[in-house]
PyMOL Python script that loads the backbone (N, CA, C, O; Angstrom):
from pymol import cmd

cmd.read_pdbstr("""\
ATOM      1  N   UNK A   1     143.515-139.063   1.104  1.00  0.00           N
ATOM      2  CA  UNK A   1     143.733-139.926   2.256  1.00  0.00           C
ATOM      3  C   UNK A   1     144.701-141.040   1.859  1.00  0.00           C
ATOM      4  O   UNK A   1     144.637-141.669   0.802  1.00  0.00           O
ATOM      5  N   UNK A   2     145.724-141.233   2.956  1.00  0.00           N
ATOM      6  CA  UNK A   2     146.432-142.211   2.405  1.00  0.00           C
ATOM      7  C   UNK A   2     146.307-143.358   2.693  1.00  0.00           C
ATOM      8  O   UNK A   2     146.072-143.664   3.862  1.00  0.00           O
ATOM      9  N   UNK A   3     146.438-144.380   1.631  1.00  0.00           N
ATOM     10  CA  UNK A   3     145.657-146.046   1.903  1.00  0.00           C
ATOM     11  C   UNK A   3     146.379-146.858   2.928  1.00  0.00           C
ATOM     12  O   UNK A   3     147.607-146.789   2.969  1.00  0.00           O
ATOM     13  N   UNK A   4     145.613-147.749   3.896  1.00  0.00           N
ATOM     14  CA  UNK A   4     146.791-148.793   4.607  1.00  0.00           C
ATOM     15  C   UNK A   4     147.679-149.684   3.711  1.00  0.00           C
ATOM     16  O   UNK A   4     147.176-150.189   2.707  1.00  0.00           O
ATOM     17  N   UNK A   5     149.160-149.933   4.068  1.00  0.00           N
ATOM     18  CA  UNK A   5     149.766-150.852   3.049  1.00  0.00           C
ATOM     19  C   UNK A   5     149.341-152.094   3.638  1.00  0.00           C
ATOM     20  O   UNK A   5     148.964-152.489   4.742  1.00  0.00           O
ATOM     21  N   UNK A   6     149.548-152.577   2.455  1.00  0.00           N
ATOM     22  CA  UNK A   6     149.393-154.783   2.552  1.00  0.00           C
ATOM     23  C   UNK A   6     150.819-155.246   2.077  1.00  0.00           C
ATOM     24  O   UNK A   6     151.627-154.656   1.360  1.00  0.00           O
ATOM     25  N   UNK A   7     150.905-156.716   2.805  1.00  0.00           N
ATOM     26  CA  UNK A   7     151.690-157.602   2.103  1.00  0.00           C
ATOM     27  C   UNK A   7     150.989-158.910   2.122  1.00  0.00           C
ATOM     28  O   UNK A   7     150.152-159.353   2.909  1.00  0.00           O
ATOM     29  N   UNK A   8     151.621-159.497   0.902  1.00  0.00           N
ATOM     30  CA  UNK A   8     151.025-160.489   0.839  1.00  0.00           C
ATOM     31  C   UNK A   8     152.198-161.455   0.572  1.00  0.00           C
ATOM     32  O   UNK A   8     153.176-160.974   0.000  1.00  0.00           O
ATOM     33  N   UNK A   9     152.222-162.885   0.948  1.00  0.00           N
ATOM     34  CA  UNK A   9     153.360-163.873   0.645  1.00  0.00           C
ATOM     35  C   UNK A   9     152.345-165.172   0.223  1.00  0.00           C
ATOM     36  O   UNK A   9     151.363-165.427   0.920  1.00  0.00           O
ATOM     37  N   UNK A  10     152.595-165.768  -0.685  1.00  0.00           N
ATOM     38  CA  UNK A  10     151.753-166.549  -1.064  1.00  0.00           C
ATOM     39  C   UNK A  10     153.305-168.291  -1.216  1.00  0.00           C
ATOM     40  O   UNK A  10     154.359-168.425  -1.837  1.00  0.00           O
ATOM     41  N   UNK A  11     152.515-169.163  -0.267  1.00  0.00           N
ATOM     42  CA  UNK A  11     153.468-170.656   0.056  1.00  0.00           C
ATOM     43  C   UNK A  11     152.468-171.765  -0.701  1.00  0.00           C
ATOM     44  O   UNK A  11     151.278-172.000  -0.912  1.00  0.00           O
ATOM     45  N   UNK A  12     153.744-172.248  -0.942  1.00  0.00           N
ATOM     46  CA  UNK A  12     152.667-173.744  -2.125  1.00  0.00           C
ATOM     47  C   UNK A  12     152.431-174.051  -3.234  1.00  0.00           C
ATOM     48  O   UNK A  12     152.960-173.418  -4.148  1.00  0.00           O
ATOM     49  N   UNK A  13     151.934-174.661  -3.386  1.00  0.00           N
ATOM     50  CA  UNK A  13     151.491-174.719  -4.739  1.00  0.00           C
ATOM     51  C   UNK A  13     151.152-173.900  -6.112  1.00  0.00           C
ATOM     52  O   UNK A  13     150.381-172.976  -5.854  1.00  0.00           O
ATOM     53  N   UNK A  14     151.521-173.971  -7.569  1.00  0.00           N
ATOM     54  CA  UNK A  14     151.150-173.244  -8.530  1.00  0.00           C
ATOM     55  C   UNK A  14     149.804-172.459  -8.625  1.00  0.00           C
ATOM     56  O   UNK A  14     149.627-171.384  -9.197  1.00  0.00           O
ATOM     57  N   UNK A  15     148.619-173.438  -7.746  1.00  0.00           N
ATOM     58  CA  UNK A  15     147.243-172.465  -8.097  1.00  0.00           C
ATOM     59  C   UNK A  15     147.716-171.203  -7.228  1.00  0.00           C
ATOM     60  O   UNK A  15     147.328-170.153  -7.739  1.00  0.00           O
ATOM     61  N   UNK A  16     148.466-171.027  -6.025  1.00  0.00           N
ATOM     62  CA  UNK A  16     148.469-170.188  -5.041  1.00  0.00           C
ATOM     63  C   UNK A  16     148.976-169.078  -5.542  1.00  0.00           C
ATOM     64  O   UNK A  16     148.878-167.904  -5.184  1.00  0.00           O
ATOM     65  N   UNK A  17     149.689-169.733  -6.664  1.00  0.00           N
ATOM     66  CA  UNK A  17     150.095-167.896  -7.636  1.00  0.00           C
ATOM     67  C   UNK A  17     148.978-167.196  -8.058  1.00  0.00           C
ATOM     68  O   UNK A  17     148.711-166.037  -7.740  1.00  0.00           O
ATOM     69  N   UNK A  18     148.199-168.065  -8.924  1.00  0.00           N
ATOM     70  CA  UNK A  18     146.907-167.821  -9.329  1.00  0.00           C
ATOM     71  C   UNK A  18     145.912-167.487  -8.487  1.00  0.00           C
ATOM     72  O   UNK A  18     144.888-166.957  -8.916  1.00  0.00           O
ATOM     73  N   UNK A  19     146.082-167.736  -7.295  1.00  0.00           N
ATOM     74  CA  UNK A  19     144.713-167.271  -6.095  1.00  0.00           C
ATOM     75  C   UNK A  19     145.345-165.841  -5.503  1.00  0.00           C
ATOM     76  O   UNK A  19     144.708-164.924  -4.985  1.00  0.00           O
ATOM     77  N   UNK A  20     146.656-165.912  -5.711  1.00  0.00           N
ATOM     78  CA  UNK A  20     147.317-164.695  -4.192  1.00  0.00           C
ATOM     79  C   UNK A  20     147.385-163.282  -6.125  1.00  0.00           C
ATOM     80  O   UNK A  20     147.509-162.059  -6.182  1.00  0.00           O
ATOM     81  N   UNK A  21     147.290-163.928  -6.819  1.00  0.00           N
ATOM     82  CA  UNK A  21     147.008-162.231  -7.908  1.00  0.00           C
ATOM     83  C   UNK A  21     145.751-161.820  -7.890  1.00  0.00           C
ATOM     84  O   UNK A  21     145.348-160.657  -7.886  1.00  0.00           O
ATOM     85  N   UNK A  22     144.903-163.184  -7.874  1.00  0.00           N
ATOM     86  CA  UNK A  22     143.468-162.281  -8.089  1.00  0.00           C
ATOM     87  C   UNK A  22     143.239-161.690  -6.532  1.00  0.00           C
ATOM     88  O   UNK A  22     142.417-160.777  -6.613  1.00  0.00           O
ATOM     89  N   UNK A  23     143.589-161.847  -5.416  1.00  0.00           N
ATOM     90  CA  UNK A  23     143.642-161.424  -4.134  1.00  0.00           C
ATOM     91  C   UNK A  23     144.410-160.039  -4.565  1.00  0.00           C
ATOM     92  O   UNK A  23     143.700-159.040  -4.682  1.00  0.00           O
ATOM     93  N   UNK A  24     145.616-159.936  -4.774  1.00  0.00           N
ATOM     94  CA  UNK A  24     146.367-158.448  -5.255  1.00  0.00           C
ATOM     95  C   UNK A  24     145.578-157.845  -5.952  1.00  0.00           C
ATOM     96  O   UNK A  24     145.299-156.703  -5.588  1.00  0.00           O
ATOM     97  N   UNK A  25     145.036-158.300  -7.004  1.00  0.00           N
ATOM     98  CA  UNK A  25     144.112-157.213  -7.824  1.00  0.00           C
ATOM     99  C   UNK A  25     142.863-156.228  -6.453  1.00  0.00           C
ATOM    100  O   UNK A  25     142.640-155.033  -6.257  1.00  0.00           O
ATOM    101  N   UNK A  26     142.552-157.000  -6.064  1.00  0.00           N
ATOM    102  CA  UNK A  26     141.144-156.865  -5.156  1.00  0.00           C
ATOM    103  C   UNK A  26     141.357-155.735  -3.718  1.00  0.00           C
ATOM    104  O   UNK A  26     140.668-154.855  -3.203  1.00  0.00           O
ATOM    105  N   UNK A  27     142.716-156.349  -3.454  1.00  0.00           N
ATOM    106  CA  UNK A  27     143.540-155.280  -2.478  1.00  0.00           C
ATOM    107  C   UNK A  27     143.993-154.105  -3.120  1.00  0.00           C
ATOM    108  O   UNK A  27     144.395-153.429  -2.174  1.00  0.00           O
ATOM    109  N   UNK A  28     144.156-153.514  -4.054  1.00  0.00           N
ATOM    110  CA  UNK A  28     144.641-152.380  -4.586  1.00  0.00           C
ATOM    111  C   UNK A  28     143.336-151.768  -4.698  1.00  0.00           C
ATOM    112  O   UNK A  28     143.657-150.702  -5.223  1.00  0.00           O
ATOM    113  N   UNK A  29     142.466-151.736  -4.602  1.00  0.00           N
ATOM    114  CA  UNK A  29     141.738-151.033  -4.279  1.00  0.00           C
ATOM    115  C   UNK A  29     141.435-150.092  -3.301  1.00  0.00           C
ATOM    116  O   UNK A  29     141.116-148.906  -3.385  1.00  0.00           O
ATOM    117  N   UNK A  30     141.633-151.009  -2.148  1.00  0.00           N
ATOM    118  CA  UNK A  30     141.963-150.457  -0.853  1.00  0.00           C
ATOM    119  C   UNK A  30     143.108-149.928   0.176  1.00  0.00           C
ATOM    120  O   UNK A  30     143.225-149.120   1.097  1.00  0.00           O
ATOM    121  N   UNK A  31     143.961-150.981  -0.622  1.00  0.00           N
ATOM    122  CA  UNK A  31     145.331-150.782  -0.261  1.00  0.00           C
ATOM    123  C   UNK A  31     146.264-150.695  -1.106  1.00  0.00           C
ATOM    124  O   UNK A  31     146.208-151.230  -2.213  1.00  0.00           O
ATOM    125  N   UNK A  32     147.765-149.636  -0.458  1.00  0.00           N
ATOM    126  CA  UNK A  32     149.029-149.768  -1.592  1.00  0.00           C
ATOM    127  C   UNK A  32     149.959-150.802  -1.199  1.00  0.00           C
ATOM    128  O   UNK A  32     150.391-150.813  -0.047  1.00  0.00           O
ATOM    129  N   UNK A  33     150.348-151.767  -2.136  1.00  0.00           N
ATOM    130  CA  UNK A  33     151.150-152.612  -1.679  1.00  0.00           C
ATOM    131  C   UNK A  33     152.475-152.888  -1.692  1.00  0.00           C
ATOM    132  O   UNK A  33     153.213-152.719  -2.663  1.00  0.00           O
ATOM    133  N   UNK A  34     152.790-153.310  -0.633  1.00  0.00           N
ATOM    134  CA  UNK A  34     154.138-153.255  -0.481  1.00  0.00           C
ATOM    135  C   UNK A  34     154.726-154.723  -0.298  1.00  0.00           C
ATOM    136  O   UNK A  34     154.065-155.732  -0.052  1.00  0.00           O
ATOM    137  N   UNK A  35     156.362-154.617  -0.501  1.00  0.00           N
ATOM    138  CA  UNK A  35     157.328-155.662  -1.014  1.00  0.00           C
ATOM    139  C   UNK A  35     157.660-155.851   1.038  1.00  0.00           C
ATOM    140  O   UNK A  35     157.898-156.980   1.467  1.00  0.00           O
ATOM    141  N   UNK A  36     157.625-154.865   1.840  1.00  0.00           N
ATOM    142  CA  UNK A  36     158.067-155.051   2.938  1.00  0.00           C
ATOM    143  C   UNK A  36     157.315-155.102   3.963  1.00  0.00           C
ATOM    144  O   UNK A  36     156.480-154.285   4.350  1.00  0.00           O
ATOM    145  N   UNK A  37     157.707-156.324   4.503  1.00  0.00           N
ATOM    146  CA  UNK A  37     156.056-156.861   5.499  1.00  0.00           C
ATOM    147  C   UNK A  37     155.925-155.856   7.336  1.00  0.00           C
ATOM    148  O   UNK A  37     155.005-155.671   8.134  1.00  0.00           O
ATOM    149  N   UNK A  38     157.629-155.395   7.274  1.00  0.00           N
ATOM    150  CA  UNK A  38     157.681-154.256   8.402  1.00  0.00           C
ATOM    151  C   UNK A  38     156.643-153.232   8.071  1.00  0.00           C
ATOM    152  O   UNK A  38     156.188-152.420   8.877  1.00  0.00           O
ATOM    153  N   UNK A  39     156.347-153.331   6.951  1.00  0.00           N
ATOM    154  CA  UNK A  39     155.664-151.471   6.754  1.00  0.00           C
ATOM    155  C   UNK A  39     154.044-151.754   6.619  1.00  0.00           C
ATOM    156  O   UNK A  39     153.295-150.795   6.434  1.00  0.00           O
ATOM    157  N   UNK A  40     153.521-153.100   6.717  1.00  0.00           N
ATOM    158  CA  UNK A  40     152.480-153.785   6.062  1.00  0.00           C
ATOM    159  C   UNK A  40     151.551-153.007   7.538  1.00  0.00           C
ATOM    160  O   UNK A  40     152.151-152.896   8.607  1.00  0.00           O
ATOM    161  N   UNK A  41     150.017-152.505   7.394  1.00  0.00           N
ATOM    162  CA  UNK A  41     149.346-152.953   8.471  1.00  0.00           C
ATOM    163  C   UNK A  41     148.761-154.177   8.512  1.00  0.00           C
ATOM    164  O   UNK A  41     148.381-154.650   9.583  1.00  0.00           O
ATOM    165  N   UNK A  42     148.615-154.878   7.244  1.00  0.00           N
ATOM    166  CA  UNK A  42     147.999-156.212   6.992  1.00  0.00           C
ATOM    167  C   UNK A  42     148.933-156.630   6.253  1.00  0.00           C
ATOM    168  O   UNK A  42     149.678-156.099   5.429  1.00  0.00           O
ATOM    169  N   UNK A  43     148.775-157.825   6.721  1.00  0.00           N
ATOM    170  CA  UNK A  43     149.842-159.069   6.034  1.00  0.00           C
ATOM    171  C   UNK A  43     148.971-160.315   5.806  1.00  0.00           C
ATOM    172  O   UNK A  43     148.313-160.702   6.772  1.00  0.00           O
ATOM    173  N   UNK A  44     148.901-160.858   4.876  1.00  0.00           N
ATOM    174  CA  UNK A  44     148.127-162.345   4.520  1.00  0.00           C
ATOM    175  C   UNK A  44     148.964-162.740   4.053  1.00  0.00           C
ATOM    176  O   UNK A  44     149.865-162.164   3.444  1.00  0.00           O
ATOM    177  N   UNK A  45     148.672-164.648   4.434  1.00  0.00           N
ATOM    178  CA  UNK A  45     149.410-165.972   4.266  1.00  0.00           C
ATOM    179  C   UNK A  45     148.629-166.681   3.333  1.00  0.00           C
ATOM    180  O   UNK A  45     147.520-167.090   3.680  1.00  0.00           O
ATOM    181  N   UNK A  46     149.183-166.944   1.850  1.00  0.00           N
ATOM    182  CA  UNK A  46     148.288-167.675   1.140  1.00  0.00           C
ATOM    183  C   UNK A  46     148.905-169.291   1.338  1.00  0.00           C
ATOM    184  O   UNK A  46     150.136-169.312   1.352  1.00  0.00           O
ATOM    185  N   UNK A  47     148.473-170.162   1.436  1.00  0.00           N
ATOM    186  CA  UNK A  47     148.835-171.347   1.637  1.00  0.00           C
ATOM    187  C   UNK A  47     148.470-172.425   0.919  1.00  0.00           C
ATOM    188  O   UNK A  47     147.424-172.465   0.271  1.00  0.00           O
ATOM    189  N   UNK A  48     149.221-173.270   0.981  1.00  0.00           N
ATOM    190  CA  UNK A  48     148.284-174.881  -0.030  1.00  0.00           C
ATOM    191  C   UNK A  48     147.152-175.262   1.443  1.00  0.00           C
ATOM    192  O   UNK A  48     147.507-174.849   2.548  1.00  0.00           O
ATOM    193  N   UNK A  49     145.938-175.990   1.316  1.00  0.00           N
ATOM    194  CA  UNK A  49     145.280-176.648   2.167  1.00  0.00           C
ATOM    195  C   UNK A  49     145.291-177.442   2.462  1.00  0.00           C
ATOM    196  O   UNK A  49     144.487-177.791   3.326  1.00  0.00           O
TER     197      UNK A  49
END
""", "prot")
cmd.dss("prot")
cmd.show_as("cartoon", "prot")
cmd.util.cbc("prot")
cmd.orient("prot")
């Protein structure tokens, strides 16, 4: 079965690198990910708060 793709773009701050990989790790599970947000069925916004 083939997985839904994700994208992910992560804005802000240095931890947000650090929060939006351990998020990538967690999504490859479920999903293959992709560089292009046209092809994404899910797309997440990591942000500063």
């Amino acid at each position: 079965m083939k997985k839904p793709k994700a994208f992910l773009v992560s804005l802000g701050c240095a931890k947000n690198t650090v929060d939006s990989e351990r998020v990538l790790g967690l999504l490859k599970e479920k999903y293959q990910l992709t560089d292009d947000p046209s092809e994404a069925e899910l797309i997440l916004v990591n942000t500063c708060g």
